[in-house]
N, C-alpha and C positions, 0 to 999 in steps of 0.2 A: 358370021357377024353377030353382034349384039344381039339379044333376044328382043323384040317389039313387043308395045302391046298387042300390036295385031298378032304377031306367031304368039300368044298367049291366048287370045279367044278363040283362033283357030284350034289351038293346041286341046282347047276345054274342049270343042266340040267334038273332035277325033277321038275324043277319051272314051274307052269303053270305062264297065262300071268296075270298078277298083272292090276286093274284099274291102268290108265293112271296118273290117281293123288292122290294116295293114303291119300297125306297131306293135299289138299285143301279142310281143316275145316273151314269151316272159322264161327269164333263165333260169335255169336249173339250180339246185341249193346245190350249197358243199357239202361233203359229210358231218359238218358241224353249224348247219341251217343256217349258213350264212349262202345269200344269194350273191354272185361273183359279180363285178362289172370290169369288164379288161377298157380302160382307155386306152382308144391307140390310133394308127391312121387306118384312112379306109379309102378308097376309090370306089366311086358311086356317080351314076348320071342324073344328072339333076332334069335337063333339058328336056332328052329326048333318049330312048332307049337306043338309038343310032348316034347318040350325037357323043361328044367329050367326057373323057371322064373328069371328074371332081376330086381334088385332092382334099378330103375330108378327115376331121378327128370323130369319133364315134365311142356311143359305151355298144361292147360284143357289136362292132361289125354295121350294127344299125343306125340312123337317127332318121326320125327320133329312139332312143335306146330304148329297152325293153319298158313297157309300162309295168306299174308295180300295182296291184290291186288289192288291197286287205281290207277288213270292216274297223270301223272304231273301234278304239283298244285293245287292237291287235300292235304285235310287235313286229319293227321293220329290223331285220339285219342284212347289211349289204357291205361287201368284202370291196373295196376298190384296187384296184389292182391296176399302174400308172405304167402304159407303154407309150407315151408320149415323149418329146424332146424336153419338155421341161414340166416345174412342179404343176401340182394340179390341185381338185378340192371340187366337194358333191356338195351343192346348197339346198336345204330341203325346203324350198321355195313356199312362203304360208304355212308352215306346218308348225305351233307353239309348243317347242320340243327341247331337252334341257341344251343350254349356251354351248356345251363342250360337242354337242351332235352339229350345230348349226352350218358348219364346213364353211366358214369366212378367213379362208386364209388371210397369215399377218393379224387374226386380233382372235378369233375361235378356235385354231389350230396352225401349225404349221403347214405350207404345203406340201404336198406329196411330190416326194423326188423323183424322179425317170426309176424304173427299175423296183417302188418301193410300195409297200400296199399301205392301208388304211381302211379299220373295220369304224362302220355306224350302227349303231345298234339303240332304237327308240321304239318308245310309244306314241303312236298317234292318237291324241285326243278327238280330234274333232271330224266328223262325215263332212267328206266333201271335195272339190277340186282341186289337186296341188298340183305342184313339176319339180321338177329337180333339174340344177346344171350347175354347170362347172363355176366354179368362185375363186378362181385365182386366174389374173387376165381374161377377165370376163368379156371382154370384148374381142378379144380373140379366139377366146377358146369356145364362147358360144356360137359365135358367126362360122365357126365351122362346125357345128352338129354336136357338141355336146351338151344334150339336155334330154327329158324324154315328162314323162306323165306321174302323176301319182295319183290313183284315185283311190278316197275313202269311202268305203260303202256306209249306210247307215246299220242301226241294230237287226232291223226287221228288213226286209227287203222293200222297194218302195216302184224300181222298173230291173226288171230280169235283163239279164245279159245282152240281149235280143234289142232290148228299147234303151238302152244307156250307150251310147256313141261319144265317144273323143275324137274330137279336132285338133291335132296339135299343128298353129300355124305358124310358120313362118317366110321369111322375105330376105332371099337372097341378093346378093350380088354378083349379076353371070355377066365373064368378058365376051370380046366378039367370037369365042370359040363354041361359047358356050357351058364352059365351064366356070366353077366357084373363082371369082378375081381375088384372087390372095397379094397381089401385088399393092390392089389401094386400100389394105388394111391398117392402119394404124394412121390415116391421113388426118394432118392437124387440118386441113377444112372438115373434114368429117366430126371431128372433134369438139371443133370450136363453132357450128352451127347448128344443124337438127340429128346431128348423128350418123351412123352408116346406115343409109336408107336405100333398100335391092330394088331391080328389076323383076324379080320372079318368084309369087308365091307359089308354097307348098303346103298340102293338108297331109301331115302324116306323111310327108317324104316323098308325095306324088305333086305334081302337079293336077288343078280340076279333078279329084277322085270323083266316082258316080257312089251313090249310095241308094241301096233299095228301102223303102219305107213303107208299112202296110196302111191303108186307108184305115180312119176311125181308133186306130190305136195310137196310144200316150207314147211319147218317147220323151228322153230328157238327150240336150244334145250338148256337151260338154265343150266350151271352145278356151282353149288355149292361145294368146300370144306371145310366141315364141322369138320373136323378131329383136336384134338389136335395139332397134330405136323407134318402127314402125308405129303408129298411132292406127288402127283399123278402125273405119266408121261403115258402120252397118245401120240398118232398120231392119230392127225384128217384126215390125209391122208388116211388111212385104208378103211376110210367109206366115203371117197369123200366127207367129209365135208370143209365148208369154214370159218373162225372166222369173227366174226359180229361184237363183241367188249370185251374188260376185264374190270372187277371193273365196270359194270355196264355202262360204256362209249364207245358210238358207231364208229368203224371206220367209212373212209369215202366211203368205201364200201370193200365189203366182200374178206375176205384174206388167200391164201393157205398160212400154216406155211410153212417155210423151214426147211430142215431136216425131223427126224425123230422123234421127242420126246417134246413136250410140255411139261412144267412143270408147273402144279397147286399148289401153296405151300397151307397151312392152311389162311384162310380166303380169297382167292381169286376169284375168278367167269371167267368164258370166256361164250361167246354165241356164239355157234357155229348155220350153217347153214345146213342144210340135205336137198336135193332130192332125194329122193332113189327112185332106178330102181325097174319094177316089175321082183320077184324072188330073190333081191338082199339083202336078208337077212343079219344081221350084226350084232356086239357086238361092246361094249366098252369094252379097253379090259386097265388094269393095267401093264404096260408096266417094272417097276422097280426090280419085284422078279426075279429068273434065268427062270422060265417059266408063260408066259404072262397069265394071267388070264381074265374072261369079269366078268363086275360087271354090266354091265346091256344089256338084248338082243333087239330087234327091228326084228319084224315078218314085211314085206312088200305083203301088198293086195293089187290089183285091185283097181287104186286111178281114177282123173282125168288127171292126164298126161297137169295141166295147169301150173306148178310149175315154177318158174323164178328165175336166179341166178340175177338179173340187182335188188338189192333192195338196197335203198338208208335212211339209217336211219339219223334222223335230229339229228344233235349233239347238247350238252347241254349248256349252258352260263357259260361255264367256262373261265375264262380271261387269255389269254395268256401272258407267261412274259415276264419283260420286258430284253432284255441280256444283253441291253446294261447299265443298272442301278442294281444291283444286291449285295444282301449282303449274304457273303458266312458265311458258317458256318461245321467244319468236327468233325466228330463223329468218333471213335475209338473204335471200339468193343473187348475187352478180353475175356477173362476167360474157364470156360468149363475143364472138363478131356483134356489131352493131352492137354495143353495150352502153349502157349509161355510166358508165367510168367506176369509178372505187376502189381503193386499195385492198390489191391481195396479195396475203403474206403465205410463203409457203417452205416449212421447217425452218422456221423463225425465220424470213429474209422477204424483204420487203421486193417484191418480182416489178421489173422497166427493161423496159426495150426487148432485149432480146433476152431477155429469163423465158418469158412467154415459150419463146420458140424450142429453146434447149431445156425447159422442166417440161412442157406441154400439158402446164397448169393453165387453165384461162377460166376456170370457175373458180366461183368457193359462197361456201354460207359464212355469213358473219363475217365476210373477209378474210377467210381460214381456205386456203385448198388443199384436199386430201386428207388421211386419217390422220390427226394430230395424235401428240401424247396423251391429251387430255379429251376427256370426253365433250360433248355438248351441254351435257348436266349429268350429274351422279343425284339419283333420288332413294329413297328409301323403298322398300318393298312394298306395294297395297297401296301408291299412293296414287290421285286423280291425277291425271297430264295432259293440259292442254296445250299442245302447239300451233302457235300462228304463222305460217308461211306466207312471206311476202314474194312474189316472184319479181325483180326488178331486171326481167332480164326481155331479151326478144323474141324468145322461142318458151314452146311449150314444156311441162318435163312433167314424168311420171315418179313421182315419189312414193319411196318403199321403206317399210319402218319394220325392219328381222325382230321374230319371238314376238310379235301381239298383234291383234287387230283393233281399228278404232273406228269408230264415227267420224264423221266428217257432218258438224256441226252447222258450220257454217260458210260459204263457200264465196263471200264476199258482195252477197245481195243485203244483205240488212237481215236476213231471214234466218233465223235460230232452229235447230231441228234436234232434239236430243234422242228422237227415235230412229236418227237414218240408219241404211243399210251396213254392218260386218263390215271393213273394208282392210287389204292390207298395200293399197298400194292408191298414190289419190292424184289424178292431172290438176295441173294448176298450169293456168294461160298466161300470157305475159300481163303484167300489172294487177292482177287475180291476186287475193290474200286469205286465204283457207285457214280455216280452224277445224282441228280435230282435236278428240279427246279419245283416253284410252285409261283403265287402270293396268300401272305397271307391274304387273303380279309375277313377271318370271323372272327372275332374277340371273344376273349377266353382263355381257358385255351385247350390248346388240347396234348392228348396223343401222343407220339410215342414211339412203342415197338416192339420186336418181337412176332410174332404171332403165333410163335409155345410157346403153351401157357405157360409149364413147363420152359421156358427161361424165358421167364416176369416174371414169381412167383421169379426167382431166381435172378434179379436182370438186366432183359438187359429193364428194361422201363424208360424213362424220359417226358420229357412236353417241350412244348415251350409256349410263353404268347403273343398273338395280340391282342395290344392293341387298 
C-alpha cells in the first residue's frame, strides 16, 4: 500500500545511523580531466530495503549523483554522457558562470540526444552551496533522481571535512507498492495547482538518515531542496542553529531567524550553523503537515567542546547596485486553478477552452506562457535591474533568475532593505508583490522561471538578454 506518514516515523525510528555522506561519490576523471556523468536508468529502493524497486534516471548509478567538491576559482569539467530515452542538459544551479556553460536546453544549448555526450567546462566564482540537475523536462527528469550537489569551498578552509555535512532533500512520489509512481507524472492537476507534491522524503537518497555530531564543536550543515515543487518549513531554533548564508551567499555573520518557520522553496539552499551540547540530541524536523515530522536525526557524542559561534565567512564579488541609476522592470504572474482570469497568449494564439488542456499552458507572466522569441527585456551590460513581481495567482511560487544573484529589497510590507541577504531564487505568496534588484553584469541569455518545476513546464518561464 501507499507509504503513510505513520510507516514514515516508524521507518525514522528503525533507522540506524546512515554514513555521514552517503553521496560523496565522487567520479573518477577521464584521461583528459574531465569528470564523466553517464545519465541513465537505474533501479533503486526508495521505501524500504525489502520493499520495490524504483525505476529511477540517475548521474553513474546514484541520486543524488556524485557530489562535486572544489575551492573557488577552481575549474569544473564534467563530460555528460546521455544514456536516457530522450535529450537531456546539466543546469549548474547558482553558479554565475559563462551563458554557453548554463545547460538551459532550447535557449543555452541544445539538448543532449540519447547516445550523445556533452562537455562543461567552467570557473567557479564564488564559495558556497550550489546543485546541479537536469534542464531539459525538468519536471521529469528531476522527479526521477537527476540532480546531485556542488559544493564550493572557500580560499582558506573555515570547517574540515569532518564539520561540513550536505543534505540533499528531496520528496518523492511512492504508489501503493512503494515504488517511484511514474504513472501520475506529467498530471495537469499537478500542473495547474501547487505542483507535484510526494509522500516521502529523503536526505541523500535515504530516507531519516542518522548522523553522528561531536558536542561543543562548529559544524556547518548544508541543506539542499531538491524537491519538484516542495516548499520545507523548518525552525532552526529548535536545534539552536544559526544561518550562515542562502543560495550559497555568505551573511556577514551567523543569524537567528526570527519567528518560527523558515521556508525552503524548490531549488533553494540555506547553511545553517550547529554546536550541539553533549546529550543534546535532535532532529530536523518538517514543520508544514498537521503533525511535525524529522527527516533527518543527529546522535551527539563526547566531542571537543572547542566549537565557536564568532565565524566570519568572506563574501563573494558580487557588485552591489546601483539605486540610484536603475531600470525597472514588473512581471505579472496569472493563471493556475482558482485563477483570477486573464488573457494568455501562447506562441502567438490567444488559448479558450480546450487550448488549456491540449498545450498544458495555464500560467504565464505578462500574459505570455512559456519561452517566447523575445525576451522579457534586453538591457545593456552593468546595468541596475529592478524587478517587481506581482503574484496574482492562488498559490505560492519559488522564483529563479539563471547567471546572477539579487536582493530582494522589498517584499511588499512598505519596508525598503537595500542590505538584504545574496539570493538567487525568492517565494512570493499569492497577492505578495516583491522587488528585487541585481546588477546585470553577466552577459547572456538567462532564464527566469518558477522553480517549482510543474509551473515552468506549464508556462510561468521567460528570459531576459545582457547584452
Amino acid at each position: 500500500m501507499r507509504p503513510s506518514r505513520r510507516q514514515f516515523v516508524q521507518g525514522s525510528m528503525a533507522a540506524t545511523l546512515a554514513a555521514a555522506f552517503p553521496t560523496n561519490i565522487h567520479a573518477s576523471l577521464a584521461t583528459d580531466g574531465f569528470i564523466e556523468f553517464t545519465a541513465g536508468p537505474t533501479k533503486k529502493k526508495l521505501f524500504r530495503e525489502d520493499g520495490t524497486d524504483s525505476q529511477l534516471w540517475t548521474y553513474n548509478k546514484s541520486s543524488p549523483g556524485p557530489e562535486i567538491r572544489v575551492k573557488r576559482g577552481e575549474r569544473v569539467k564534467v563530460r555528460l554522457i546521455n544514456q536516457l530515452e530522450e535529450p537531456t542538459s546539466i543546469h549548474w544551479h547558482g553558479v554565475r558562470i559563462a551563458n554557453a556553460m548554463d545547460g538551459v536546453s532550447g535557449l543555452t544549448q541544445d539538448g543532449v540526444l540519447p547516445g550523445e555526450t556533452f562537455e562543461y567546462d567552467f570557473t567557479v566564482p564564488d564559495a558556497g552551496t550550489y546543485w546541479y540537475h537536469a534542464h531539459n523536462k525538468s519536471w521529469n527528469q528531476v522527479a526521477r533522481g537527476l540532480y546531485g550537489a556542488l559544493i564550493v569551498e572557500e580560499d582558506e578552509q573555515v570547517f574540515d571535512r569532518d564539520h561540513d555535512l550536505t543534505l540533499v532533500i528531496d520528496d518523492w512520489r511512492l504508489d501503493r507498492e512503494g515504488a517511484l509512481d511514474i504513472a501520475s507524472m506529467g498530471s495537469l492537476m499537478d500542473w495547474s495547482h501547487g505542483g507535484r507534491l510526494g509522500n516521502w522524503l529523503t536526505v541523500n537518497g535515504k530516507p531519516t538518515p542518522g548522523f553522528e555530531l561531536r558536542s561543543g564543536e562548529a559544524y556547518r550543515l548544508r541543506l539542499i531542496n531538491a524537491s519538484n515543487a516542495r516548499t520545507l518549513e523548518i525552525d532552526p531554533n529548535r536545534f539552536g542553529a544559526l544561518v550562515l548564508g542562502y543560495d550559497g551567499q555568505p551573511l556577514k555573520e551567523p543569524e537567528k531567524i526570527s519567528g518560527s518557520r523558515m521556508l525552503i522553496g524548490s531549488g533553494q539552499r540555506v547553511d545553517l550553523l550547529v554546536i550541539p551540547k553533549s546529550g543534546d540530541n535532535f532532529s530536523i524536523e518538517e514543520l508544514s503537515p498537521d503533525q511535525p515530522f524529522a527527516f533527518a536525526n543527529f546522535t551527539i557524542i563526547e566531542g571537543a567542546d572547542n566549537g565557536s559561534a564568532d565565524i566570519r565567512l568572506v563574501s563573494n564579488n558580487i557588485p552591489d547596485p546601483d539605486y540610484a541609476n536603475t531600470r525597472d522592470f514588473r512581471l505579472h504572474m496569472i493563471g493556475g486553478a482558482m485563477s483570477n482570469g486573464g488573457e494568455i497568449v501562447y506562441k502567438g494564439k490567444k488559448l479558450q477552452g480546450e487550448d488549456f488542456r491540449t498545450t498544458r499552458q495555464v500560467w504565464a507572466f505578462n500574459g505570455v506562457a512559456n519561452l517566447a522569441d523575445e525576451p522579457f527585456f534586453s538591457i545593456a551590460r552593468n546595468e541596475t535591474i529592478i524587478i517587481e513581481t506581482f503574484n496574482d495567482t492562488s498559490f505560492m511560487h519559488a522564483m529563479h533568475l539563471h547567471g546572477h544573484h539579487f536582493r530582494i529589497i522589498d517584499s511588499g510590507d512598505g519596508v525598503t532593505n537595500h542590505n538584504a541577504p545574496w539570493m538567487d531564487t525568492y517565494m512570493i505568496k499569492p497577492a505578495q508583490t516583491t522587488r528585487i534588484a541585481f546588477v546585470a553584469d553577466n552577459p547572456g541569455k538567462w532564464l527566469l522561471h518558477c522553480h517549482m518545476l510543474e509551473h515552468a513546464a506549464a508556462g510561468m518561464t521567460t528570459w531576459i538578454n545582457v547584452a
